[in-house]
N, C-alpha and C positions, 0 to 999 in steps of 0.2 A: 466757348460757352460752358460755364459752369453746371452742375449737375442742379442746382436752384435752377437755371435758368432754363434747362433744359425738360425740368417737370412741368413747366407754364404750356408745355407740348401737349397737350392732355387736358382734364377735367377740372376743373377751378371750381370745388364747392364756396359757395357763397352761404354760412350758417343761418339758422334763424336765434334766438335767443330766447328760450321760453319764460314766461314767468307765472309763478304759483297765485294763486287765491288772490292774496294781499297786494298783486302787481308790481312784486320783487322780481328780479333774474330768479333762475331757477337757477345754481350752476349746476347740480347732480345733475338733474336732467340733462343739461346741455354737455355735459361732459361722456353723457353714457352718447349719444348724439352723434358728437364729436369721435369720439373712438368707434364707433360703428362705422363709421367714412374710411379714418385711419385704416383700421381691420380690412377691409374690402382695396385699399390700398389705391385710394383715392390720389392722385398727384397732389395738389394744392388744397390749401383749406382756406380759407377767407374768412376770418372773425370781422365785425364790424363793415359790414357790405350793406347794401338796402334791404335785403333780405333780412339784414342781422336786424335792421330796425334804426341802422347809424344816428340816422337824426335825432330820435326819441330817446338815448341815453346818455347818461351823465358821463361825465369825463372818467370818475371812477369804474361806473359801469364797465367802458369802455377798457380801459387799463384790465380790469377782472377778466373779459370776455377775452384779451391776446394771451394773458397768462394759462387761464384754461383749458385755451386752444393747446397752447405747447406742449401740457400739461399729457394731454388726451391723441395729441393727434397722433402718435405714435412716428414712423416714419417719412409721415408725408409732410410735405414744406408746407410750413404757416406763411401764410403773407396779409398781414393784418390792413386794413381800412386807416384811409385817415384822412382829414379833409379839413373844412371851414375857412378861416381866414390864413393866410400867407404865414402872419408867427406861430396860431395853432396848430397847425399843420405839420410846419417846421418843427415843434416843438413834441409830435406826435412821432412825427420822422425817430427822431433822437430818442422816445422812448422805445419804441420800437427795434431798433439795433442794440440799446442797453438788454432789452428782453433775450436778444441773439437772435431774432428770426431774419432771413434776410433780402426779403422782399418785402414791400409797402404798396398797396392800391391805392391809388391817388383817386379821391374821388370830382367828379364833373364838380367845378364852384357853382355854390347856387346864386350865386350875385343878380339881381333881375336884367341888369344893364350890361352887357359882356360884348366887348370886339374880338374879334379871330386876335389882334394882336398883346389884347390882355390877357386872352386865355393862355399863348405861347407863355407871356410874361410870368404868371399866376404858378405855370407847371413847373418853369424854368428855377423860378425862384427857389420852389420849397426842394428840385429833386439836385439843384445845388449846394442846397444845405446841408445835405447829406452823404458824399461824393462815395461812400464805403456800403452805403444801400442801395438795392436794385429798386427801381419803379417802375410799376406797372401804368398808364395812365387809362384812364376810363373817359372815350369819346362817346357824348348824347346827342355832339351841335353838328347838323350835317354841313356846317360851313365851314366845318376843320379841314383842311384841304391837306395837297402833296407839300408844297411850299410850308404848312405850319408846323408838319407833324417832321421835316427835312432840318428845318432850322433847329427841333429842339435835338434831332438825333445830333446835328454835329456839334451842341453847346452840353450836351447832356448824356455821356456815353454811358452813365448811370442807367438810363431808361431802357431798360432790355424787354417791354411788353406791351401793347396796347390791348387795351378791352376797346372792341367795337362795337357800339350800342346805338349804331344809327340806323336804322329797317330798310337799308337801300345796297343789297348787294354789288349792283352793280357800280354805284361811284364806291366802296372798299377795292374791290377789284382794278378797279383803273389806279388809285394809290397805292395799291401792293404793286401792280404792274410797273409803276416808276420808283418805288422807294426799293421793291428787294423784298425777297423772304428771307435774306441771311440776318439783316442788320437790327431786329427784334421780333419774338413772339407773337403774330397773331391770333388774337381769338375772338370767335363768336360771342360779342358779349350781350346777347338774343337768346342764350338757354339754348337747349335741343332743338325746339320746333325749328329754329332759322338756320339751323348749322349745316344741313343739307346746300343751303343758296351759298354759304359763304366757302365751305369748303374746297372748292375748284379752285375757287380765285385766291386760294393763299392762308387761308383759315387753316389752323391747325394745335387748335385747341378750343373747348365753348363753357361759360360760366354756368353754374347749375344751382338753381335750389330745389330739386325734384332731386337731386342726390343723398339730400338730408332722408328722402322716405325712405329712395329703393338706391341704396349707391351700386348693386350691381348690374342693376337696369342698364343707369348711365355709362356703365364700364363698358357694358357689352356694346352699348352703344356706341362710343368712343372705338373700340377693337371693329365694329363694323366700317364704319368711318374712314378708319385709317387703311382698311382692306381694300376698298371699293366693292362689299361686297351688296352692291345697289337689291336685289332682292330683302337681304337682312335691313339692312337699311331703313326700305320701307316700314313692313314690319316691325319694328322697334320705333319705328317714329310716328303709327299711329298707335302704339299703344300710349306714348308721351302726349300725342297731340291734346287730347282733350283735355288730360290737366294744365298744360299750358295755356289752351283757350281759356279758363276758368279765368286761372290766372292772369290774362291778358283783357277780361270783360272789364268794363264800367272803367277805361283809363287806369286798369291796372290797382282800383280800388282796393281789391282782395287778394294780391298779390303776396302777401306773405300768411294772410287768415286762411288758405287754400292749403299750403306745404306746413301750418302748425294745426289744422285741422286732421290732415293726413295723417300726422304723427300721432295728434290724441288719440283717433281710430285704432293705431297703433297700439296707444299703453302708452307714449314715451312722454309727452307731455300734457300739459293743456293746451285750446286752442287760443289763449288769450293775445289781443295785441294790443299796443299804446294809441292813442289818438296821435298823427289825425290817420294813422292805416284802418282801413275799411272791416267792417266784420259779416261775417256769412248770415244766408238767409239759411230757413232749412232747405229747403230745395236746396240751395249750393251744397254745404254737409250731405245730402243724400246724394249731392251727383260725386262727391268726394269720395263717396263709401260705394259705390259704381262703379268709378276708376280703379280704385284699389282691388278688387274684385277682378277686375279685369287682370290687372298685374298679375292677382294671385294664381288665377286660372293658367297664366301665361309663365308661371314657375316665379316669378317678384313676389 
């Protein structure tokens, strides 16, 4: 296991990407953002995640936001987003490894009509186009089973990580139980609040966009984690809980207007996002400046 492969062991910031007035990127901002995670000595960074706003930006955008990353993140491994169709993808792949970083997050195809055996096909394609890049792959369909996620490991020795982003601890637990915790990285890909239910069964790292606010929250949170020190644990996980639920209300409408909210509060950006992501009521902004509060009170 390479030292890339072995930080996916850990915290997977997922960026947001701010953008000023005129509903440009911001990239100052996002860079000071970005090194703030760095600093705090975050494992992974993730430009171009849902977080980052994936869908809503241009291809250029996209290109700007992996360079920035690198740019910023200081020692922690960048593993940029990529997704869409099978040649874009592919073609994302490839810019991606020209950039030097050397992981890719594969993201779920949004295709509306999807078989378990298109999806194998779909991941298979793009993470052998690539055979010199790591992929991470990002599961949303709870019908990806032992059998799917078996056949890509033994066509695909490429694939050193899954993001698990299905709300059912208990069927991850039974696929970790028959695939192995050697043969790639599991992680919570549910954020903090879930990381608690997947951790027994094999978790052993969780994706974050609450690490953009307070990245040493999530550290410490991570170092609890990995301790079993179940008391801290708690503790730490309801200081997280409520912004998660925010984040989690109205099918996830406000899911990124929540964590660039946080950060306006902050100074570090606006709270602007692209259509079609959701944007806050005041009530939400005031339970966001609540939260924070709490953080602050609690040394975040």
């Amino acid at each position: 296991m390479s030292e890339d492969e072995r930080a996916l062991r850990g915290v997977t910031a997922i960026t947001v990407t701010p953008f000023d007035e005129a509903g440009a990127p911001d990239w100052s901002a996002y860079a000071a953002i970005v090194a703030r995670m760095g600093e705090a000595n975050v494992p992974v960074i993730t430009p171009n995640g849902n977080t980052s706003e994936f869908y809503s930006l241009t291809r250029d955008e996209w290109q700007r936001a992996n360079e920035v990353t690198v740019e910023a993140a200081g020692d922690s491994v960048v593993m940029p987003g990529i997704g869409y169709d099978v040649a874009t993808a592919a073609d994302m792949a490839a810019a991606v490894r020209r950039l030097g970083a050397p992981l890719a997050m594969l993201h779920q195809p949004v295709h509306p009509h999807q078989s378990v055996p298109g999806w194998v096909g779909y991941n298979r394609e793009i993470a052998e186009s690539a055979p010199d890049l790591g992929f991470v792959l990002y599961v949303k369909d709870a019908r990806i089973d032992t059998a799917a996620l078996a056949s890509l490991f033994d066509a695909c020795p490429n694939v050193v990580g899954i993001k698990y982003a299905v709300p059912d601890p208990l069927r991850f637990g039974d696929i970790v139980a028959t695939v192995g915790t050697e043969r790639v990285a599991w992680s919570c890909g549910l954020a903090e609040r879930w990381a608690p239910s997947f951790w027994p069964l094999g978790a052993v790292g969780f994706t974050s966009g609450g690490v953009n606010v307070a990245p040493e929250l999530s550290m410490d949170y991570l170092a609890a984690l990995r301790s079993g020190a179940a008391a801290e644990v708690r503790r730490l996980w309801s200081l997280i809980s409520p912004f998660e639920q925010l984040r989690a209300a109205d099918a996830t409408a406000g899911n990124v207007a929540v964590v660039k909210e946080a950060l306006a509060q902050q100074g570090l950006c606006t709270g602007a996002v692209r259509a079609p992501a959701g944007a806050l009521t005041d009530r939400q902004r005031e339970q966001v400046g609540e939260i924070l509060d709490s953080w602050r009170d609690a040394g975040y």
